[in-house]
C-alpha angles and dihedrals in degrees: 000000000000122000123207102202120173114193115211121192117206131144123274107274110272086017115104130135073352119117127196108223100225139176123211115196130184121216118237108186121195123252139073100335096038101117086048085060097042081051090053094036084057088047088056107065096023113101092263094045091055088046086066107036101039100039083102111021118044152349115281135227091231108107099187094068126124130222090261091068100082118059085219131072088219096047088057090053095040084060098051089042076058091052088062100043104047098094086053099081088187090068092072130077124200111228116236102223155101094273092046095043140060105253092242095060092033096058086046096048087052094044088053088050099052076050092057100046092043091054098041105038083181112071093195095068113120085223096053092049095053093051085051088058089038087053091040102043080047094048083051100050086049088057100052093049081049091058091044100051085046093052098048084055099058097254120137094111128041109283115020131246105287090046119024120197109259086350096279129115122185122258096263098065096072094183095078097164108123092221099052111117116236094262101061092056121095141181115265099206099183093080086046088046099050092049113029135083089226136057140233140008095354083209092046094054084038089062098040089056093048090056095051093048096052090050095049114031111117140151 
């Protein structure tokens, strides 16, 4: 049996010139092959490691790549489309989601949704729509206060400062004494810089998003 499959490449619906901003994670769970996972964990999200695991599936943050770096024509232009767009922060969505929120103001955000929906069995209700962008602004609101009191504990890694998980902290942390207390520890923006598509302190742009979002978000 012979197949005849034609591939076409073409932007989500509604999605165009449009990026969702995503986080990918990997699970290292304790125990006996621990250091093996924190090593893999390390390859992941290293150069090399994205090279592999993003050859077929997404655009990468990586801005020095070259277009031999995508098996597809359109991911490479995807890619370059991101390039341009990187300095707009209105080109770029936040997933809502479990894997763009914190698991505390996503369940709640999803809770108040089921409400909403129980209580407004039409959608198109203009009331139903206005609890909807009172539970998201507040979800919102929820997420941001969650990224601030991680921050001021030194989260932003796995582990925090004092004890590192698998005693390793990313580049961009440059104090790397177990024994340093949060506040000494700053953000070292020259590794971010060289390798990201976006520039700058990656929390402080986090938090301005957040703002704008909150300010901004409607029906």
């Amino acid at each position: 049996m012979s197949h005849d499959i034609k591939l076409m490449s073409m932007p989500f619906p509604g999605t165009s010139k449009y990026y969702v901003l995503v986080d990918d994670s990997v699970a290292v769970p304790t125990g006996p092959s621990q250091s093996e996972g924190l090593t893999f964990a390390k390859y992941f999200s290293s150069y090399s490691g994205q090279l592999v695991f993003t050859k077929w599936k997404a655009v990468t943050f990586y801005k020095n790549i070259t277009n031999d770096y995508y098996n597809t024509p359109g991911q490479w232009y995807n890619y370059e489309s991101l390039l341009n767009h990187s300095g707009n922060a209105h080109s770029f969505l936040y997933q809502l989601s479990d894997g763009g929120f914190f698991a505390g103001p996503y369940a709640d955000l999803d809770s108040a949704f089921l409400a909403t929906l129980y209580a407004h069995p039409n959608v198109n209700d203009s009331s139903a729509r206005a609890a909807f962008v009172s539970d998201l602004k507040s979800t919102l609101a929820k997420e941001k206060s969650d990224w601030l009191k991680a921050n001021s504990l030194g989260y932003g890694f796995m582990g925090t400062l004092s004890d590192p998980f698998g005693g390793y902290l990313p580049p961009w942390v440059n104090n790397t004494s177990a024994s340093v207390i949060t506040s000494n520890a700053v953000a070292d923006n020259s590794n971010v810089n060289s390798t990201s598509a976006f520039n700058g302190n990656i929390y402080s742009i986090l938090m301005e998003f957040l703002d704008n979002v909150i300010a901004e978000v409607k029906w």
